[in-house]
DSSP file (Angstrom, degrees, kcal/mol; ACC not computed):
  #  RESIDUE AA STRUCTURE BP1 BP2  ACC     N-H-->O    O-->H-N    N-H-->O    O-->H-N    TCO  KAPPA ALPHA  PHI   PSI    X-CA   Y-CA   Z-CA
    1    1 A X    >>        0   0    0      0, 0.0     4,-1.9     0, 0.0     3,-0.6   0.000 360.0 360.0 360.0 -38.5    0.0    0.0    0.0
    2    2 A X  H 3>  +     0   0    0      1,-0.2     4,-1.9     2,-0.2     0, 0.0   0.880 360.0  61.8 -81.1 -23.0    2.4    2.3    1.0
    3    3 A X  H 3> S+     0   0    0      2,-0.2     4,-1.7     1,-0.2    -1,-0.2   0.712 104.1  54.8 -37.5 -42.3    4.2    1.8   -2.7
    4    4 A X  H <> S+     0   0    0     -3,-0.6     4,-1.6     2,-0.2    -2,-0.2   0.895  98.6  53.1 -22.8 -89.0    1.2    3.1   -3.9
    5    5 A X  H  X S+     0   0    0     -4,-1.9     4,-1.7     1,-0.2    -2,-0.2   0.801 108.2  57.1 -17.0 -73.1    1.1    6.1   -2.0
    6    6 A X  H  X S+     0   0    0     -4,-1.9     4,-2.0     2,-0.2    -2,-0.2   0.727 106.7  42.8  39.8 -98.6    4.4    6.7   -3.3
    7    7 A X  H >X S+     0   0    0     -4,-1.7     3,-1.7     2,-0.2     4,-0.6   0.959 114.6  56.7 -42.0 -92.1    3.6    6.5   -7.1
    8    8 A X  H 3X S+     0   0    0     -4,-1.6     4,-3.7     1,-0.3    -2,-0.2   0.660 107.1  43.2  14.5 -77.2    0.5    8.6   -6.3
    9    9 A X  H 3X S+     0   0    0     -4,-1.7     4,-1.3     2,-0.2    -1,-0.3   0.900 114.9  53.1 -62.9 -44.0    2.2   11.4   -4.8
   10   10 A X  H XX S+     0   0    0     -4,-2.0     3,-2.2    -3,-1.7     4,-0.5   0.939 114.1  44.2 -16.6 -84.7    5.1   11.3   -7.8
   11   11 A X  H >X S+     0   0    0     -4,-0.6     3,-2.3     1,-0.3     4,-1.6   0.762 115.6  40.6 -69.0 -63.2    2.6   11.4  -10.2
   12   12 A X  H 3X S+     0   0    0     -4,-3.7     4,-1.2     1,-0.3    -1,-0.3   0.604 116.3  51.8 -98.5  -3.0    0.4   14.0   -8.8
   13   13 A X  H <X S+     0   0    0     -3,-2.2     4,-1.8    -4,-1.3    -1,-0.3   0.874 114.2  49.4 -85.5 -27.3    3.8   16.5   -7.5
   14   14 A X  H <X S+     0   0    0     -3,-2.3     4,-1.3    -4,-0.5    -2,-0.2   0.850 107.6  52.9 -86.0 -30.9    5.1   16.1  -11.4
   15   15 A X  H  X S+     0   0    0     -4,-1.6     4,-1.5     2,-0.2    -1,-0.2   0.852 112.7  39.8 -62.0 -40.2    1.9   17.0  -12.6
   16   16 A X  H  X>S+     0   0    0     -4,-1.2     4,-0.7     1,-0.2     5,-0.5   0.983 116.4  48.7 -57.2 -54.0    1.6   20.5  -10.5
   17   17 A X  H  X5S+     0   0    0     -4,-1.8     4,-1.0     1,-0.3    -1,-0.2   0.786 114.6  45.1 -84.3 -15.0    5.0   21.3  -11.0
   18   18 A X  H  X5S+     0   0    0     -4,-1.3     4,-2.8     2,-0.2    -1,-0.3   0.939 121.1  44.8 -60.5 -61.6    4.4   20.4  -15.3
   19   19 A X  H >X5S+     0   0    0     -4,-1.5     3,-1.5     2,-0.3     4,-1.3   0.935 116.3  45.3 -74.5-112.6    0.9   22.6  -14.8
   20   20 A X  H 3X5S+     0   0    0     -4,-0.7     4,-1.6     1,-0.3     5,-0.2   0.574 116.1  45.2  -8.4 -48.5    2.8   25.5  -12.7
   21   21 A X  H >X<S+     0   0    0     -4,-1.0     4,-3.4    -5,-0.5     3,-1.2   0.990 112.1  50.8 -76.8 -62.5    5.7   25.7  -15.1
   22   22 A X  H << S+     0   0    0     -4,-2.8     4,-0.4    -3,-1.5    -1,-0.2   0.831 110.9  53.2 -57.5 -24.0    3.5   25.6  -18.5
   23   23 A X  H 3< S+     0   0    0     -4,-1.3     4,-0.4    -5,-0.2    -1,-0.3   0.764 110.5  39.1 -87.4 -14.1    1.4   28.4  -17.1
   24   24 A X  H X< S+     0   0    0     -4,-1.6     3,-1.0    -3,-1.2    -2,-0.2   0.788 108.2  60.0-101.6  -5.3    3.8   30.8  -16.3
   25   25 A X  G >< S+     0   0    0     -4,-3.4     3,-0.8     1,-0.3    -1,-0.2   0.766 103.2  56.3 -77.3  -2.3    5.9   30.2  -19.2
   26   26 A X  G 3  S+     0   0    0     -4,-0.4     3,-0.4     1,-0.2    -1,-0.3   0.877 110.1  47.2 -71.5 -27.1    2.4   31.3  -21.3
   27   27 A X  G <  S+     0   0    0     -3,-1.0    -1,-0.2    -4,-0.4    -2,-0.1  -0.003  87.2  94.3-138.2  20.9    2.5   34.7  -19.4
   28   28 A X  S <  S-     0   0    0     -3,-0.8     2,-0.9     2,-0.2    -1,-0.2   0.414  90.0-117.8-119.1  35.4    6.5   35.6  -19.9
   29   29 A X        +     0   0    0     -3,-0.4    -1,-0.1     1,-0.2    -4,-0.0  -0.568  59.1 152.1  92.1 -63.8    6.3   37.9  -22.9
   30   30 A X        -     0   0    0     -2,-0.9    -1,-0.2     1,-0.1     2,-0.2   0.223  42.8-140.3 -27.1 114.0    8.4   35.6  -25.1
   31   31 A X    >   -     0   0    0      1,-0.1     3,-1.6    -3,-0.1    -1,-0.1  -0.562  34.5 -93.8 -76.2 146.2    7.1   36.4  -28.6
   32   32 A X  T 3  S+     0   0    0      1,-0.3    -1,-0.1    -2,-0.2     0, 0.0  -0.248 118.4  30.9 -39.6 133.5    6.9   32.6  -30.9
   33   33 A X  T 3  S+     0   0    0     -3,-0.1     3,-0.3     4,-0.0    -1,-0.3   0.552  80.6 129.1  66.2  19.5   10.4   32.6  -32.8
   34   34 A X  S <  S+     0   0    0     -3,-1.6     3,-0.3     1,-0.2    -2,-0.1   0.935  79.5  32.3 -19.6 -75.4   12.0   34.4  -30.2
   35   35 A X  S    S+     0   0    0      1,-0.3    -1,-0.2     3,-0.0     2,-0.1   0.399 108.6  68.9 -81.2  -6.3   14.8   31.9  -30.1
   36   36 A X  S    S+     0   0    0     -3,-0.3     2,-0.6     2,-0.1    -1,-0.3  -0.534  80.2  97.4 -87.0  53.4   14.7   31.1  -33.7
   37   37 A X  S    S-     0   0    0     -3,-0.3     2,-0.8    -2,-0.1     8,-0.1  -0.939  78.6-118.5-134.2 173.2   16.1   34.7  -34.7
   38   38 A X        +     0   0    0     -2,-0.6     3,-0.1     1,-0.1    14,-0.1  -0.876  40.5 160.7-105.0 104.8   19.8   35.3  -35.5
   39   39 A X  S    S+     0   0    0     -2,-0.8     2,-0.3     1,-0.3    -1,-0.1   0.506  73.7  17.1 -93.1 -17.2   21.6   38.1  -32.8
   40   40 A X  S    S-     0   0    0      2,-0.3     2,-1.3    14,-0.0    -1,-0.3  -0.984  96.0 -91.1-173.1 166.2   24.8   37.2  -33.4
   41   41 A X  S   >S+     0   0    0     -2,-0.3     5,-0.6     4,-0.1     3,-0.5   0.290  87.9 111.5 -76.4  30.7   26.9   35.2  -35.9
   42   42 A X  T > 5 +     0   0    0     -2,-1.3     3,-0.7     1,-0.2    -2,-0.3  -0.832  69.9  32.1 -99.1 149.9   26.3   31.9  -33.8
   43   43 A X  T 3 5S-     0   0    0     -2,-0.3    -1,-0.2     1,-0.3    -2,-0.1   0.784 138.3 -58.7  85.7  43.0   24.1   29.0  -35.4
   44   44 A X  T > 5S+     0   0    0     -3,-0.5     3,-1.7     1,-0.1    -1,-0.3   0.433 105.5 123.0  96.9  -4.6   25.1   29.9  -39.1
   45   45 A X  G X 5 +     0   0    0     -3,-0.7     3,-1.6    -5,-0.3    -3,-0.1   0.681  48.4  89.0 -77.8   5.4   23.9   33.6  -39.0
   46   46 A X  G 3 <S+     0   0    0     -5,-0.6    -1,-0.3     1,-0.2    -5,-0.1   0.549  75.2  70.1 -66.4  -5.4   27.4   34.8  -39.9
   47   47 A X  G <  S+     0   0    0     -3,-1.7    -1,-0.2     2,-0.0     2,-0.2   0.476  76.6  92.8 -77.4 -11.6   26.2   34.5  -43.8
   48   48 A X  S <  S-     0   0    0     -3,-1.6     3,-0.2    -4,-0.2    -4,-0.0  -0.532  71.7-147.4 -82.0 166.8   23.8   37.5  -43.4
   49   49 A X  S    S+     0   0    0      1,-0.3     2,-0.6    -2,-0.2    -1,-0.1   0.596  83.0  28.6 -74.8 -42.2   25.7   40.9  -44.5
   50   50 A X  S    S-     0   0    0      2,-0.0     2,-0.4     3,-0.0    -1,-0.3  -0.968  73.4-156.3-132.8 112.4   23.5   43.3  -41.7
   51   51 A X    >   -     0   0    0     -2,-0.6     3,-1.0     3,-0.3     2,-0.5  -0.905  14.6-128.0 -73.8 125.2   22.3   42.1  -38.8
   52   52 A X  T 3  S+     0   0    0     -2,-0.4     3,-0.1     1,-0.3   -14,-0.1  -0.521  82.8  30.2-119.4 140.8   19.8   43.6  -37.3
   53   53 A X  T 3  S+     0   0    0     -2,-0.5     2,-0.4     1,-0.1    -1,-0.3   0.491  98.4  93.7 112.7  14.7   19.8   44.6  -33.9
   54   54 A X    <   -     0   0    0     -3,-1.0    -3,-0.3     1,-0.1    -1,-0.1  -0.982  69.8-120.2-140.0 164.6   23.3   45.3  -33.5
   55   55 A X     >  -     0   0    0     -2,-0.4     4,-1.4    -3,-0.1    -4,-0.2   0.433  30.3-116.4 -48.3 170.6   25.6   48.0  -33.8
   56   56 A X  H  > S+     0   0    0      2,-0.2     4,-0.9     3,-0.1    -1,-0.1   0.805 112.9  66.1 -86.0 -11.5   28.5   47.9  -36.3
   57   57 A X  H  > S+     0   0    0      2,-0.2     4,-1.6     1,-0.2     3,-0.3   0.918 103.2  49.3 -61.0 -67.1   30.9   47.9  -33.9
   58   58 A X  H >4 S+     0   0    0      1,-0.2     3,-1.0     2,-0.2     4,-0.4   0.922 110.2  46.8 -13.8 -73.4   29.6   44.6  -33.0
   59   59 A X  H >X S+     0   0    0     -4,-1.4     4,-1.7     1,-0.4     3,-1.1   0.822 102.1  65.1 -63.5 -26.9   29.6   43.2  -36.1
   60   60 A X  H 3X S+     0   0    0     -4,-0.9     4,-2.2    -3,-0.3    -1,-0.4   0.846 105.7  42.8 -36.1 -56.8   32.7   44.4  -36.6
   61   61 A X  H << S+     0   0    0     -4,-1.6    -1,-0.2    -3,-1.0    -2,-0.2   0.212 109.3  55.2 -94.1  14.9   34.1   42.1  -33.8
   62   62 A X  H X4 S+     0   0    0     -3,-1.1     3,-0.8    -4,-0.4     4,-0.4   0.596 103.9  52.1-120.6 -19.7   32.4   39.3  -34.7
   63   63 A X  H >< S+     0   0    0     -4,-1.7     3,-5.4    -5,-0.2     4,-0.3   0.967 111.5  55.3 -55.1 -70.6   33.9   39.5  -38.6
   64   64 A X  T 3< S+     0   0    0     -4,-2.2    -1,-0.2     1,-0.2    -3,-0.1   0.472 109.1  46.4 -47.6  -1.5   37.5   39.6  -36.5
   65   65 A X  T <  S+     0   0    0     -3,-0.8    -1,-0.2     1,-0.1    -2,-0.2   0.498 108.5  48.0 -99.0  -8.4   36.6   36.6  -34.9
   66   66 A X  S <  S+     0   0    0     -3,-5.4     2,-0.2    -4,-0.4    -2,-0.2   0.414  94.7 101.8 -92.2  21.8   35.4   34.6  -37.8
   67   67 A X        -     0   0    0     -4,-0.3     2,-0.4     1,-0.0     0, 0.0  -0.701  68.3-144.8 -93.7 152.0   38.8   35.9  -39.6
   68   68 A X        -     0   0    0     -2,-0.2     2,-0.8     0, 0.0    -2,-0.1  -0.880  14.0-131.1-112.4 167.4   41.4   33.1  -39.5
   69   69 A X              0   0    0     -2,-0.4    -2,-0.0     1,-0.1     0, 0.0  -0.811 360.0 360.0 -97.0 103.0   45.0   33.9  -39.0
   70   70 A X              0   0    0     -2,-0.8    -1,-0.1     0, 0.0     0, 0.0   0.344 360.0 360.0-120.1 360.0   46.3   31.5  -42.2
């Protein structure tokens, strides 16, 4: 019986805390493609020319890193 209990209590603590977590992540701004968008020359995005949302200065120091010393 007390195995039981157990399980029980698992299941019903993983389920709140599943529940808790999916409701506040609805309600934390994050617009849909948030994390899809390119900020910086990481995940291939060094192939655009202008990025937008940074400076030039930036981009500038992110060209000098993708330079190799050959």
């Amino acid at each position: 019986m007390k195995n039981i209990q157990w399980i029980v209590l698992a299941v019903l603590v993983w389920g709140l805390a599943f529940g808790s977590g999916y409701a506040v992540s609805a309600h934390t701004g994050t617009e849909p493609g948030y994390f899809g968008a390119v900020e910086a020359a990481g995940y291939g995005g060094g192939t655009e020319e202008k990025i937008e949302g940074l400076t030039d200065e930036v981009q500038d120091y992110y060209k000098g890193l993708q330079e190799t010393d050959e």
